[in-house]
C-alpha positions as semicolon CSV with decimal commas, in nm:
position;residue;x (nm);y (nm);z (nm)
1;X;-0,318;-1,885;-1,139
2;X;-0,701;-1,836;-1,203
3;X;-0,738;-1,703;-0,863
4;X;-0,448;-1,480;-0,832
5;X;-0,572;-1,304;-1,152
6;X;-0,940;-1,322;-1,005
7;X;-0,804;-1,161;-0,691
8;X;-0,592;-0,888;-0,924
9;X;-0,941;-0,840;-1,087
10;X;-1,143;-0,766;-0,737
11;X;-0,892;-0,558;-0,601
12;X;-0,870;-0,318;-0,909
13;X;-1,244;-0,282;-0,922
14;X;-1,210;-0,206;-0,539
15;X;-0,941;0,034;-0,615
16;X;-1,143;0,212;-0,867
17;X;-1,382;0,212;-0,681
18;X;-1,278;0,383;-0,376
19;X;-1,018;0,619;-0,563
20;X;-1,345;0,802;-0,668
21;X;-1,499;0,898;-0,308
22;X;-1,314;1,122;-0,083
23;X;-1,233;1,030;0,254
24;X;-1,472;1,253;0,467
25;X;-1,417;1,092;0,777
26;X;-1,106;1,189;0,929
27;X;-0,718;1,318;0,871
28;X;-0,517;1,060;0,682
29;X;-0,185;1,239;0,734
30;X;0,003;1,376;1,023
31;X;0,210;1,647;0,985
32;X;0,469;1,627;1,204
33;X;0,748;1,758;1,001
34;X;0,514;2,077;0,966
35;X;0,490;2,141;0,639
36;X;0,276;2,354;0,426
37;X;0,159;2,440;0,068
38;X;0,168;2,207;-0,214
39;X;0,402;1,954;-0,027
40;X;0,151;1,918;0,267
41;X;-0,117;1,877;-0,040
42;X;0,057;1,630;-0,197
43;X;0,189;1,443;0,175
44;X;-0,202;1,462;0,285
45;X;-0,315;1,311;-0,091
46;X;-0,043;1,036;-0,138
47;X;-0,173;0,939;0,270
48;X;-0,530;0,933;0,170
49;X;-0,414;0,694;-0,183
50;X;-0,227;0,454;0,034
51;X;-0,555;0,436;0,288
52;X;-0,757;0,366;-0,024
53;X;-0,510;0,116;-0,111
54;X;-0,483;-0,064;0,197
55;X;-0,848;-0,094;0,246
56;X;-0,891;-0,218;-0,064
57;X;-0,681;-0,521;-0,034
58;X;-0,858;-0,637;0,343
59;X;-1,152;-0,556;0,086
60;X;-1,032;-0,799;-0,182
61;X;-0,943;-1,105;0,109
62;X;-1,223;-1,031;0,325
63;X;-1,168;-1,360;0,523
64;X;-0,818;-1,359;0,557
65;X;-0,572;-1,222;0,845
66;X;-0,336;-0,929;0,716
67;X;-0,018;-0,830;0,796
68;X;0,109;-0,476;0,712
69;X;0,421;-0,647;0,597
70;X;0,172;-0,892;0,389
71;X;-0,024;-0,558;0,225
72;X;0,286;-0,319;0,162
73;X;0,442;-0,668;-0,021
74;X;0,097;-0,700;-0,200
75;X;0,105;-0,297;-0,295
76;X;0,432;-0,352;-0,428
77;X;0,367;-0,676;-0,639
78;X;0,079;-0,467;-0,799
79;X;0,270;-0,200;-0,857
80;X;-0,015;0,037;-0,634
81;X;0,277;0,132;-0,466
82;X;0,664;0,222;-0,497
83;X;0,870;0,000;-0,358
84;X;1,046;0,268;-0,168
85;X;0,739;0,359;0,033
86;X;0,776;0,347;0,373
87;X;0,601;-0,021;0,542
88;X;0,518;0,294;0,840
89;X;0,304;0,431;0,598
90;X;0,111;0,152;0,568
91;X;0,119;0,033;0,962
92;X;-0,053;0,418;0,990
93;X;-0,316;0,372;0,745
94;X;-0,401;0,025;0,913
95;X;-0,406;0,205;1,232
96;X;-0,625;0,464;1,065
97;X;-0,835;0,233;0,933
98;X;-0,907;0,058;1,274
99;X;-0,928;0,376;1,450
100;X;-1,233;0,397;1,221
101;X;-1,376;0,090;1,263
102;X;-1,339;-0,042;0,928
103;X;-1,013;-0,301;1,035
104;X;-1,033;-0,490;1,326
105;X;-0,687;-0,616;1,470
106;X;-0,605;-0,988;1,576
107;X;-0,468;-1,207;1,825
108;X;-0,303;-1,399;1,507
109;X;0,048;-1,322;1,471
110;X;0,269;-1,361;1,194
111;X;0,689;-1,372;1,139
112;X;0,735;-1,008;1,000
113;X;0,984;-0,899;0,786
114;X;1,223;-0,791;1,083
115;X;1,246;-1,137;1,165
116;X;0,987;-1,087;1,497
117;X;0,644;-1,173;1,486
118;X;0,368;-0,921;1,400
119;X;-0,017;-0,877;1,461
120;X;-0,257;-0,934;1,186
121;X;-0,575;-0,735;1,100
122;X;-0,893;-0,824;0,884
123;X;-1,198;-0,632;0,758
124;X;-1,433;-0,554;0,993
């Protein structure tokens, strides 16, 4: 109990934390549905907050091997995210993330929700 409430505690100063610097290193949304105007704002800044996010929990268990299914349940438990977003969205900011050095992917595997095993990724 103690340690799940330490571990809320880290990851909402990481949050905070990284809520308040822009992303300046690359695109965090793809637009392949080609939108434009305030929807593409809002599709490019809801990306960029679930990048944050994601980083911030391999931030929070810096030792430990992380599934997407494993973050987009822990988004969801802490209410960072609504349940109805898309686990894709967070496989692509993982991917993002290691494209950018800052996740490094596994060997480890883990049963996914799908039933099928799954790669894990931790901080780099």
């Amino acid at each position: 109990m103690i340690i799940t409430k330490l571990h809320q505690c880290v990851y909402n100063a990481i949050v905070s934390l990284c809520l308040k610097y822009k992303n300046k290193e690359g695109k965090m949304y793809y637009n392949t549905t080609n939108e434009n105007g305030s929807l593409l704002q809002t599709n490019m800044k809801q990306a960029n907050n679930q990048e944050q996010l994601t980083l911030a929990v391999f931030q929070t268990y810096p030792n430990e091997n992380l599934s997407a299914n494993e973050v987009w349940a822990f988004l969801i438990d802490n209410e960072s995210i609504n349940e109805q977003t898309p686990l894709t969205s967070i496989r692509r900011a993982i991917t993002d993330l290691t494209n950018r050095n800052r996740l490094v992917k596994t060997d480890k595997k883990v049963l996914g929700s799908a039933g099928r095993k799954t790669y894990t990724w931790k901080l780099k």
